[in-house]
Backbone bond lengths (Angstrom), bond angles and torsions (degrees), N, CA, C in turn:
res aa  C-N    CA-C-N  psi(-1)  N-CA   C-N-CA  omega(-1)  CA-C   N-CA-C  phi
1 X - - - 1.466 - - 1.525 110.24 -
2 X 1.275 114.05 -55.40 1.529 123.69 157.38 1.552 121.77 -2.81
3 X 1.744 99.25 -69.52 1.527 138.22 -175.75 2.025 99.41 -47.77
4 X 1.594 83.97 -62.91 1.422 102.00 -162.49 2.009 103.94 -68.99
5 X 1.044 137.17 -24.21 1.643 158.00 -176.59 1.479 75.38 -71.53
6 X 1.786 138.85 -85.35 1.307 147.89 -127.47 1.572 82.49 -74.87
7 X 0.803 143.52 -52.59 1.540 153.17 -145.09 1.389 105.05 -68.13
8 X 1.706 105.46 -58.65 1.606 114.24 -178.19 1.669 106.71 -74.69
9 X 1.333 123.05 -34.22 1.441 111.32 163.23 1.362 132.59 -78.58
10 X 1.264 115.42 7.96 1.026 107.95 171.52 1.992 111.05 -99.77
11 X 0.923 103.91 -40.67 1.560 112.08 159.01 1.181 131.12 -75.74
12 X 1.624 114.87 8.82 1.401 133.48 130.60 1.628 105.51 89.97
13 X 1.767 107.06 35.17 1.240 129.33 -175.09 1.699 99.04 -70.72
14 X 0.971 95.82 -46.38 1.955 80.71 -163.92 1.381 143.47 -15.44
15 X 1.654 87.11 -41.48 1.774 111.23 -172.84 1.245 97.96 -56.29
16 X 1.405 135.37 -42.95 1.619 116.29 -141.54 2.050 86.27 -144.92
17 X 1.292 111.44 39.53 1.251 107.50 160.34 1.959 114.93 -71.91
18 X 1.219 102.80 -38.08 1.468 103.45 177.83 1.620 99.53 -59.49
19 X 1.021 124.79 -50.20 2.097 127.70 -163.86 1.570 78.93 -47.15
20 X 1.580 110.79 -70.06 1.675 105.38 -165.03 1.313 109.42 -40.99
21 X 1.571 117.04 -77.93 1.392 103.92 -146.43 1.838 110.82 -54.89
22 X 1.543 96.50 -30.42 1.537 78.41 177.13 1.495 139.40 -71.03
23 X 1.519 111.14 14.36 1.506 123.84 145.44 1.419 125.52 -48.89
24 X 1.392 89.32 -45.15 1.871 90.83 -162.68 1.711 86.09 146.16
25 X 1.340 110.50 140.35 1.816 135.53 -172.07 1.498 73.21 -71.36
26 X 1.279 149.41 -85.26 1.266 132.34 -158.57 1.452 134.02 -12.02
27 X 1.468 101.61 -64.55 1.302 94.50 -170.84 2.183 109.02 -89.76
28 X 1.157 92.28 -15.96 1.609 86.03 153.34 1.991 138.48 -74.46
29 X 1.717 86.93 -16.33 1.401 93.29 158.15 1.286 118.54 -92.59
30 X 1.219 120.79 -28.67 1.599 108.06 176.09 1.852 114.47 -77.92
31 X 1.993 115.58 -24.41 1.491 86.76 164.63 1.855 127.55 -70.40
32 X 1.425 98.70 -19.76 1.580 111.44 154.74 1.319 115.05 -14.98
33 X 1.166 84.23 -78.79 1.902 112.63 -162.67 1.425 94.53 -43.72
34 X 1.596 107.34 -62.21 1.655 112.95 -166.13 1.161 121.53 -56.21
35 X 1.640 107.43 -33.03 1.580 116.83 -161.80 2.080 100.81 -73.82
36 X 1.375 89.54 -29.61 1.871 89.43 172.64 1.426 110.26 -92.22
37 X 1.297 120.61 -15.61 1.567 110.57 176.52 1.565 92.49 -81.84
38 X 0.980 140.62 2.18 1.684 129.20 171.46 1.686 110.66 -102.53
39 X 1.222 104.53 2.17 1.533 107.49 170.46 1.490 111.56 -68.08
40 X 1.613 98.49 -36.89 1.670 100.70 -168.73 1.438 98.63 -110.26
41 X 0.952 110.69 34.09 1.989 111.90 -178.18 1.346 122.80 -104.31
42 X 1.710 105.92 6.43 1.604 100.12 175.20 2.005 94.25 97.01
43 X 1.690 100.84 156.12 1.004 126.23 169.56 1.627 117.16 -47.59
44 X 1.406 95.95 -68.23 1.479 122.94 -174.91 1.392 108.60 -58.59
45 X 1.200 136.73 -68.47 1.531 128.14 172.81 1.415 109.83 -42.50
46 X 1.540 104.73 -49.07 1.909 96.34 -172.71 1.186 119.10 -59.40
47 X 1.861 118.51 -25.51 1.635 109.68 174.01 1.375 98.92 -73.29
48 X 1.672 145.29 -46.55 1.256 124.99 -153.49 1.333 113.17 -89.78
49 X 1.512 100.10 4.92 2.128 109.70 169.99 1.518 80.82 -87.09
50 X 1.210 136.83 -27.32 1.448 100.91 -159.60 1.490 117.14 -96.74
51 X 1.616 119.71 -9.34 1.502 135.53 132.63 1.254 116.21 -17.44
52 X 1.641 108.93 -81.41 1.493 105.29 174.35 1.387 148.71 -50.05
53 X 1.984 92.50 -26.32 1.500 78.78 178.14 1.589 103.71 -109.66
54 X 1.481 102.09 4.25 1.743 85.84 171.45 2.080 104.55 -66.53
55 X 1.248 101.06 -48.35 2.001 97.62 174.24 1.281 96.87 -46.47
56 X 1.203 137.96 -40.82 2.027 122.50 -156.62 1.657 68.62 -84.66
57 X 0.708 139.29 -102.66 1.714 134.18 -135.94 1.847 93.42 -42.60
58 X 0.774 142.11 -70.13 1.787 151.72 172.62 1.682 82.94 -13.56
59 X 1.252 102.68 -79.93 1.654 107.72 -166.79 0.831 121.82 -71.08
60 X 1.495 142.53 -11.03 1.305 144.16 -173.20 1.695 109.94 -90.51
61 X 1.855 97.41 -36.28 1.692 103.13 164.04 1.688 118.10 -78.54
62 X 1.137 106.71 -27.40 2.225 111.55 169.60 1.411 93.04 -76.84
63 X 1.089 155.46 -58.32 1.452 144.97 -160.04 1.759 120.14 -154.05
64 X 1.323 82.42 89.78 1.975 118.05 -163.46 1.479 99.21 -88.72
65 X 1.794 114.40 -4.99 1.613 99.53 -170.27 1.847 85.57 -104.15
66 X 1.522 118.61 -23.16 1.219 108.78 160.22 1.752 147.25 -89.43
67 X 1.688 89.52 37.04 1.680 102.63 -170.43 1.526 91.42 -53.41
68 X 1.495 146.52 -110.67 0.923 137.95 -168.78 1.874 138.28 39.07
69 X 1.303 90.60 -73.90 1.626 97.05 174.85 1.604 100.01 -86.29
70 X 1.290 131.90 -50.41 1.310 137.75 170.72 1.273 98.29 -31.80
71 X 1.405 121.33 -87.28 1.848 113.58 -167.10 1.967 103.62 -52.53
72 X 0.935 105.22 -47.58 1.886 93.36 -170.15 2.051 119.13 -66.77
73 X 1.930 95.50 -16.99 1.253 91.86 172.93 1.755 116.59 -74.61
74 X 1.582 99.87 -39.59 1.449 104.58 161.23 1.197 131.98 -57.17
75 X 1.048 127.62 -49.55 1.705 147.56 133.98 1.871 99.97 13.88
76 X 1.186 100.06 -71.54 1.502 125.93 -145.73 1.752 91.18 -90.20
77 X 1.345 136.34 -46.88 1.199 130.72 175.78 1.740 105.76 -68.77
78 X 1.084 131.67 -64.53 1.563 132.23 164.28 1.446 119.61 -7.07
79 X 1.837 94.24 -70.50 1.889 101.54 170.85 1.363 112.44 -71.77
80 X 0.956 123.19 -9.75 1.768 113.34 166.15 1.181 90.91 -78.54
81 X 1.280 140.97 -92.30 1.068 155.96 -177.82 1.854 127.43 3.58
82 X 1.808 82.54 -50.17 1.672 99.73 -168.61 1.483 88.74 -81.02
83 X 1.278 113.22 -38.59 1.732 101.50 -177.16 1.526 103.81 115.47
84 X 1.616 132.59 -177.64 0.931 130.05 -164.48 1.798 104.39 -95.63
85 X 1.243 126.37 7.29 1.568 120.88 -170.41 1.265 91.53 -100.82
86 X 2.028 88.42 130.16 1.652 101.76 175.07 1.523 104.30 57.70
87 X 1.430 142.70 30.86 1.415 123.32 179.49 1.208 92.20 -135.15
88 X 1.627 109.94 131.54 1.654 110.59 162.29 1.558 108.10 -110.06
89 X 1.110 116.33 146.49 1.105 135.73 -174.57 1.141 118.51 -72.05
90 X 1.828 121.34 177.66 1.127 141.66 -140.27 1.931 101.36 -65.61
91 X 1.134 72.95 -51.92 2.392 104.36 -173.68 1.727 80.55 -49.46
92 X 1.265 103.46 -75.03 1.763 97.60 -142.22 1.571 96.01 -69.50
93 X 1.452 136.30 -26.29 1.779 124.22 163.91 1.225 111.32 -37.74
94 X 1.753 119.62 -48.33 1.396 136.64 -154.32 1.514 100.78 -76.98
95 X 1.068 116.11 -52.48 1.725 137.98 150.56 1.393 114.85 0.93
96 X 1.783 82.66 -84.20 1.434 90.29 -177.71 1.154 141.46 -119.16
97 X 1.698 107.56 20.19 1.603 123.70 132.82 1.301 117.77 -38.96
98 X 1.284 118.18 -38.80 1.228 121.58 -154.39 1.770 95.82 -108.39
99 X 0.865 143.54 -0.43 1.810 148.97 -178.84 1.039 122.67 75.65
100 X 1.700 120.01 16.27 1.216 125.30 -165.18 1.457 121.93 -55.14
101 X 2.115 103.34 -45.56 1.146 96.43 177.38 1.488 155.04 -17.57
102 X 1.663 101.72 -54.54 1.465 101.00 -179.51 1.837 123.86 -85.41
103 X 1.337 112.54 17.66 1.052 115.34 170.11 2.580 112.94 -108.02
104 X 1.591 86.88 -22.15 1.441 86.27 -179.46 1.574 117.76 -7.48
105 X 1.438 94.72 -94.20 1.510 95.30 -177.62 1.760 125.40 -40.32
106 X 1.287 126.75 -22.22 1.620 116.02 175.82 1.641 100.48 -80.39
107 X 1.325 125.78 -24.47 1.324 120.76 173.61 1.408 119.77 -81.15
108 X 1.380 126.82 -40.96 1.364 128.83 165.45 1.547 118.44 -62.97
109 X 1.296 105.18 -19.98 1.800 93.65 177.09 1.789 107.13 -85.75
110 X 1.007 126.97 9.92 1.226 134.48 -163.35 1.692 100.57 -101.06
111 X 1.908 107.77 -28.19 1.041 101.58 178.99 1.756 105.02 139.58
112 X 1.243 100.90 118.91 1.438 99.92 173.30 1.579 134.28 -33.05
113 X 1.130 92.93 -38.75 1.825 112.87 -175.76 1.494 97.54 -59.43
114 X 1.418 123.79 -56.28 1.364 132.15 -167.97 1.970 113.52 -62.08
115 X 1.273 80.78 -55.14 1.527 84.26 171.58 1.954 123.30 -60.20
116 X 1.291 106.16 -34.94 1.567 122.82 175.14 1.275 102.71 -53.09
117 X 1.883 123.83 -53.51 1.390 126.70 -159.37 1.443 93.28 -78.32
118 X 1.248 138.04 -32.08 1.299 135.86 -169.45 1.611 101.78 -72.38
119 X 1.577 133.56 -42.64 0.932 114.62 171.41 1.265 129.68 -105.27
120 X 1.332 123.70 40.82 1.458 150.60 172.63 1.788 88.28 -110.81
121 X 0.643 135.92 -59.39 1.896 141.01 175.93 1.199 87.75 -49.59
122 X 1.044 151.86 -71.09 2.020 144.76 -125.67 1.319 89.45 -88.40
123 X 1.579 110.37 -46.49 1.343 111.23 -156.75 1.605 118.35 -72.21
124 X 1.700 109.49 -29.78 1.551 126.94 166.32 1.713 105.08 -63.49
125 X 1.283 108.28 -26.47 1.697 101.25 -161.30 1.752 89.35 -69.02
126 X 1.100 99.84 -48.11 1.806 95.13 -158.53 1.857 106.39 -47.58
127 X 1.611 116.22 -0.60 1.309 112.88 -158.48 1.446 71.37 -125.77
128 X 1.216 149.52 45.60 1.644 112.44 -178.48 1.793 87.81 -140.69
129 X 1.839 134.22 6.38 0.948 110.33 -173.62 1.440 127.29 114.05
130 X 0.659 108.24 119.39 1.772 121.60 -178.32 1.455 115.58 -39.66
131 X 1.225 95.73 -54.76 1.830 104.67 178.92 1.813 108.67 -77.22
132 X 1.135 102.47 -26.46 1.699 94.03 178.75 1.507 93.04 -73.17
133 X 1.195 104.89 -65.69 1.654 110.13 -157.23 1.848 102.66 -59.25
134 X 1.208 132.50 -0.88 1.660 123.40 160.44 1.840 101.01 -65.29
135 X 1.926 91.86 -59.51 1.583 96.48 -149.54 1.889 87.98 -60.79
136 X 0.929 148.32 -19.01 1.580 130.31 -167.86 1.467 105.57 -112.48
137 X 1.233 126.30 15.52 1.716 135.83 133.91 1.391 114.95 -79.16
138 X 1.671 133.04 -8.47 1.129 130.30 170.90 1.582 83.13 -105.76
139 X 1.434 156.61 -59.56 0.880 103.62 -150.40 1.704 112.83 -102.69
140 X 1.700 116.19 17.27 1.634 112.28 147.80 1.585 110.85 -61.17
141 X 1.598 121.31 -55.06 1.304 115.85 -173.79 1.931 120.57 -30.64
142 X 1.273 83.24 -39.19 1.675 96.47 -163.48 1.698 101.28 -76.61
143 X 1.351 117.83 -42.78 1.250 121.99 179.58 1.716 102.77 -63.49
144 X 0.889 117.24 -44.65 1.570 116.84 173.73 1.708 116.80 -50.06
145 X 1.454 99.20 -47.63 1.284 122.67 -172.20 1.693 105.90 -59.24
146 X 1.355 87.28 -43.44 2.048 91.82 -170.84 1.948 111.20 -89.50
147 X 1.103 102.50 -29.27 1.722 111.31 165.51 1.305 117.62 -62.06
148 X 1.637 107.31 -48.35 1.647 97.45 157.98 1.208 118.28 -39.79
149 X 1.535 120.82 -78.46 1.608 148.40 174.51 1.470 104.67 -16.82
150 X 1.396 112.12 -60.28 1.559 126.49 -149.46 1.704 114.93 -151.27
151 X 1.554 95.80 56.58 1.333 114.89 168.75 1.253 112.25 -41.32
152 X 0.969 134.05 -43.28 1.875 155.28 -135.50 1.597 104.30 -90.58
153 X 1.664 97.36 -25.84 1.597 101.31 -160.58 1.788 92.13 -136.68
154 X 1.338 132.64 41.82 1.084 155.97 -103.07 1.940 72.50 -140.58
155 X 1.172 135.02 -67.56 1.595 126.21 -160.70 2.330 101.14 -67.62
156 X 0.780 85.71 -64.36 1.586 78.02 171.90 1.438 125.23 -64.58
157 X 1.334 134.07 23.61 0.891 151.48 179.31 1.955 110.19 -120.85
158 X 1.333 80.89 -40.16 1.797 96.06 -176.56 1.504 102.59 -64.58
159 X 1.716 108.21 -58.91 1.509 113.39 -165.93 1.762 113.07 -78.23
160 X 1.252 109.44 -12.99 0.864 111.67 158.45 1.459 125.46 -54.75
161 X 1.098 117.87 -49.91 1.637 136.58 -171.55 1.244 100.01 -63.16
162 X 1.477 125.90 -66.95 1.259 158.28 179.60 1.317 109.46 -33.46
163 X 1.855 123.36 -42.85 1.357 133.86 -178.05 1.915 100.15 -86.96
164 X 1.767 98.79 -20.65 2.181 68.90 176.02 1.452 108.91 -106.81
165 X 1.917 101.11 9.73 1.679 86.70 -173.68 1.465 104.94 -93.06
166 X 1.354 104.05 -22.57 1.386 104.45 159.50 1.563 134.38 -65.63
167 X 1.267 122.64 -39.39 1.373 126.24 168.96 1.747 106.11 -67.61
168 X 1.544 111.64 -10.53 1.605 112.27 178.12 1.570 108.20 -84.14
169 X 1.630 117.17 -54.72 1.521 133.50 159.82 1.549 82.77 -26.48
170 X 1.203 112.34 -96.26 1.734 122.57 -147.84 1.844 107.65 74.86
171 X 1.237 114.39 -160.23 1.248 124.89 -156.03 1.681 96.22 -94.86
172 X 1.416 124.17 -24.99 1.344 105.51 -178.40 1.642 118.50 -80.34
173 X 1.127 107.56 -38.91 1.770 118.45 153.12 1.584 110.70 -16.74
174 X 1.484 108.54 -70.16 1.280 119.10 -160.15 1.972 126.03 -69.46
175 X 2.037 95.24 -26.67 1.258 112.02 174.95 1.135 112.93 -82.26
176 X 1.423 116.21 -32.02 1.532 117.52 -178.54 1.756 107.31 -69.10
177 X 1.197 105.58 -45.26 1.883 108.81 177.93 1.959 100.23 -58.23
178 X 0.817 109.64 -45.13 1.923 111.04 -177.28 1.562 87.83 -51.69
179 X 1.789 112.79 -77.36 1.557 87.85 -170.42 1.438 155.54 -77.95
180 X 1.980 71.53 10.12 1.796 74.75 160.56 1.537 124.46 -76.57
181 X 0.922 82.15 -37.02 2.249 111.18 -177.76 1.776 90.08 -35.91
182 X 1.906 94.57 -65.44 1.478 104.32 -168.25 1.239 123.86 -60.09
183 X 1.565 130.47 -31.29 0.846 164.09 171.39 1.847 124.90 -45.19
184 X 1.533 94.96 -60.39 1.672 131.08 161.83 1.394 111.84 -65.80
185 X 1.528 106.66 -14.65 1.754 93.59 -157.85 2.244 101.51 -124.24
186 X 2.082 93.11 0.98 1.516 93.11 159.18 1.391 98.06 104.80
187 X 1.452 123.27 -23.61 1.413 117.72 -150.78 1.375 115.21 -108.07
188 X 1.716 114.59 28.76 1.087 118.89 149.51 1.135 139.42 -60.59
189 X 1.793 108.66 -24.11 1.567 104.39 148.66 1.428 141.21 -99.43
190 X 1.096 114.46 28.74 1.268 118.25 154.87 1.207 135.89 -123.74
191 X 1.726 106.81 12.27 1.806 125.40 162.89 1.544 107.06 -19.64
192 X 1.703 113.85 -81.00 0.931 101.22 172.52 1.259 157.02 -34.37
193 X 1.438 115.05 -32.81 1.619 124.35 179.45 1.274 111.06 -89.10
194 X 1.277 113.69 -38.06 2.007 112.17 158.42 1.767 119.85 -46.40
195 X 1.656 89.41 -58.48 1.855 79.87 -174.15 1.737 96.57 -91.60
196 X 1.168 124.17 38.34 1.647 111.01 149.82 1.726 98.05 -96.22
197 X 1.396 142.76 -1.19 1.139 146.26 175.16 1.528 105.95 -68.54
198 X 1.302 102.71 -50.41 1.431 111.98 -164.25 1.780 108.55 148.02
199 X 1.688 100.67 163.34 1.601 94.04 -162.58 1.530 114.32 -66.82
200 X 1.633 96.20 -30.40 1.593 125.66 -171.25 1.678 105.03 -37.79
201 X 1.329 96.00 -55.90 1.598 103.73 -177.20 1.270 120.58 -67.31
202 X 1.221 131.08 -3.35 1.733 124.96 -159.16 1.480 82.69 -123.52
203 X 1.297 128.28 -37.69 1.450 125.51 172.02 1.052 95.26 -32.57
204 X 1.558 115.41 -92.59 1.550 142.17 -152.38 1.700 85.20 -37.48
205 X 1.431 132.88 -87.64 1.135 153.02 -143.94 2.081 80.62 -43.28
206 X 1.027 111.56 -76.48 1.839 127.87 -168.47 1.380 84.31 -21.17
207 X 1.891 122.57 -57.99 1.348 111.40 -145.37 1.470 113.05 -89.82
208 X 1.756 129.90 -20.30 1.181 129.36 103.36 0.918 133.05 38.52
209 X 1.343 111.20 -85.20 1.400 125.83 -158.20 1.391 113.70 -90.73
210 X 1.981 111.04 -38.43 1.290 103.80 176.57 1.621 114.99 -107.96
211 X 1.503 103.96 15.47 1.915 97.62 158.88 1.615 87.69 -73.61
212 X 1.512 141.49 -50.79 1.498 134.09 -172.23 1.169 109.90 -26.75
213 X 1.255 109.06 -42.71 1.753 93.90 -166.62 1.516 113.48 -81.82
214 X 1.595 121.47 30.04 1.335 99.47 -162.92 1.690 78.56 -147.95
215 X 1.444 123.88 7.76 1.100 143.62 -165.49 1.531 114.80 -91.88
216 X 1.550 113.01 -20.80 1.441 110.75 -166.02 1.264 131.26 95.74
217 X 1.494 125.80 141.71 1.189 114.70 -176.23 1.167 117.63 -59.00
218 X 1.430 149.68 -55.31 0.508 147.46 -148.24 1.771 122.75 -70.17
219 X 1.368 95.22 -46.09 1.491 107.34 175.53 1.431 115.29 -74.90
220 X 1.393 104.39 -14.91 1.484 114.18 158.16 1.293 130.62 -44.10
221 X 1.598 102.93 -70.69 1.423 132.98 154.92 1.634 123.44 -19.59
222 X 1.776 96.91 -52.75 1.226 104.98 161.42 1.627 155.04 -76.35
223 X 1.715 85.48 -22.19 1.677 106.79 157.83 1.133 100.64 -73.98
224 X 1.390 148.11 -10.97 1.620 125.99 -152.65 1.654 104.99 -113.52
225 X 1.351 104.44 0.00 1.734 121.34 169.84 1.088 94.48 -109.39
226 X 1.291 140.06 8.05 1.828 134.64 -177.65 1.320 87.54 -105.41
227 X 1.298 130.78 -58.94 1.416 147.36 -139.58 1.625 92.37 -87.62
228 X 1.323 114.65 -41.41 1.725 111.88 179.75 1.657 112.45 -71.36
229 X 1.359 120.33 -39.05 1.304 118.68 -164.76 1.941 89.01 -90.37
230 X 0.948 116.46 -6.28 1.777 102.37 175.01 2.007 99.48 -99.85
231 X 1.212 112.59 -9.31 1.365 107.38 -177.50 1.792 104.46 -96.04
232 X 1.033 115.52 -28.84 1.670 115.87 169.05 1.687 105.60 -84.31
233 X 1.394 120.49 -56.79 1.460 108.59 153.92 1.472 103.57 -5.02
234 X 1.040 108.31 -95.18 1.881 129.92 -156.19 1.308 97.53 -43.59
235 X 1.423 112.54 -66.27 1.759 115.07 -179.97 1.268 122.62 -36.52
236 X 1.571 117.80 -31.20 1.329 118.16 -171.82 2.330 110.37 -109.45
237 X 1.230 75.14 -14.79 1.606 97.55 -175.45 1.421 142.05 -105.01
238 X 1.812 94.51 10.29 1.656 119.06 -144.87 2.000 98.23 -36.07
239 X 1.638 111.80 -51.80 1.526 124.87 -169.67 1.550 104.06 -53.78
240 X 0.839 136.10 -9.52 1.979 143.32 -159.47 1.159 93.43 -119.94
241 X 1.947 134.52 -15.95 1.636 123.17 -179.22 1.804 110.58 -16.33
242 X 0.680 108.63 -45.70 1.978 106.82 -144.28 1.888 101.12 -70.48
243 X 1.931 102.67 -56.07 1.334 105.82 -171.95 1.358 122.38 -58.75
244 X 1.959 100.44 -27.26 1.546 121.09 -178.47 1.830 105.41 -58.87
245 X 0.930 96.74 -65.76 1.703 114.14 174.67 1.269 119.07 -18.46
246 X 1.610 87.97 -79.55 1.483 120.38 -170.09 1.858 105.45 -47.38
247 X 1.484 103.90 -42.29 1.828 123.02 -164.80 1.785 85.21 -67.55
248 X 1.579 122.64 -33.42 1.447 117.88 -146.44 1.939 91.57 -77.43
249 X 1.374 79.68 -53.69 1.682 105.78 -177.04 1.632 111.13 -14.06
250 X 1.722 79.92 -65.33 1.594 111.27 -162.16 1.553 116.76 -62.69
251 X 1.654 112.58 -41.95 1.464 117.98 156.39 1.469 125.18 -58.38
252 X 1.575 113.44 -40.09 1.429 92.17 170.67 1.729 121.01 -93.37
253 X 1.223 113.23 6.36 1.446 94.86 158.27 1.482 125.70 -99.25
254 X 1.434 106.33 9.02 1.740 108.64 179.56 1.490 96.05 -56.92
């Protein structure tokens, strides 16, 4: 505990430990986690963790009614950041913020597809808001609650859930997760020169960007040297947009 106290004061957490916990113990245990996985992370990461959370503390004291996206955008740069040791990712936080764990397996035997939409949902909630993300912890609780109960009858129970957590997400859920994707992945400056191609292309790229986040670190890692050498490309190449693209496209959907 000691370890973990030195960790958050030294990255100058104190001020706005109350903003966190009053999210939810979750995401104050997972900057926990990070703030001691950066003990053993080298010089260099610990100054550019300490960038980030001096802005989350900056922003968390200018706009404290928007902790929410603030802590989960930091959240999400940190675990990139810290790297893949000891770090679970975005999905399984969203997971198991939400209590998913002890039902996994009755939802995955039902079928990959089912389980995917469930964590494409968890993973939008953490971007959709304080008040969304309560009401769809009451209604995971309940789905947990009745899968226990009624394993047997376990698929109409699932899609059920699935049809109000989605009509709960709605459309702002889903734009806010794209620009994080886009956001995380650099290519906020070159929006423009993609969709002067056409819409077709910035689609593809949007969808891209936020299957990535559900992709793994690793392949992450690897879009994010795809995504850098097509964003200096462009900078230096603006007249060549299309072949650049198209070449980027094509590597990350192999």
């Amino acid at each position: 505990k000691d370890l973990v106290d030195f960790a958050l004061n030294a990255l100058g957490l104190g001020q706005v430990i109350d903003t966190i916990t009053a999210l939810g113990t979750d995401y104050w245990n997972q900057i926990k986690q990070i703030a001691t996985q950066l003990l053993f992370a080298g010089q260099q990461v610990w100054e550019q963790a300490k960038l980030i959370f001096a802005q989350l503390v900056s922003d968390l004291q200018n706009h404290a009614t928007d902790a929410l996206p603030l802590v989960v955008q930091a959240i999400g740069q940190l675990t990139s950041l810290v790297g893949s040791s000891g770090k679970r990712d975005l999905v399984d936080f969203a997971l198991n913020a939400l209590g998913l764990g002890q039902v996994i397996d009755t939802i995955t035997a039902l079928g990959t597809d089912y389980w995917n939409q469930i964590k494409q949902i968890a993973t939008q909630l953490l971007f959709a808001g304080q008040q969304v993300w309560e009401q769809a912890k009451l209604i995971f609780a309940q789905l947990v609650s009745d899968l226990q109960n009624h394993a047997t009858d376990a698929l109409p129970l699932v899609v059920q859930a699935i049809g109000q957590l989605t009509s709960l997400v709605g459309s702002s859920g889903k734009r806010d997760l794209v620009d994080f994707a886009l956001n995380a992945l650099g290519l906020g400056q070159v929006i423009d020169t993609i969709t002067a191609l056409g819409t077709d292309y910035w689609n593809q790229i949007k969808q891209i960007a936020t299957q990535l986040l559900f992709a793994g670190q690793q392949i992450w890692e690897q879009a994010k040297l795809i995504f850098a050498q097509l964003v200096s490309d462009l900078q230096n190449h603006a007249t060549d947009a299309l072949p650049l693209v198209v070449q980027a496209i094509g590597q990350l959907t192999s």
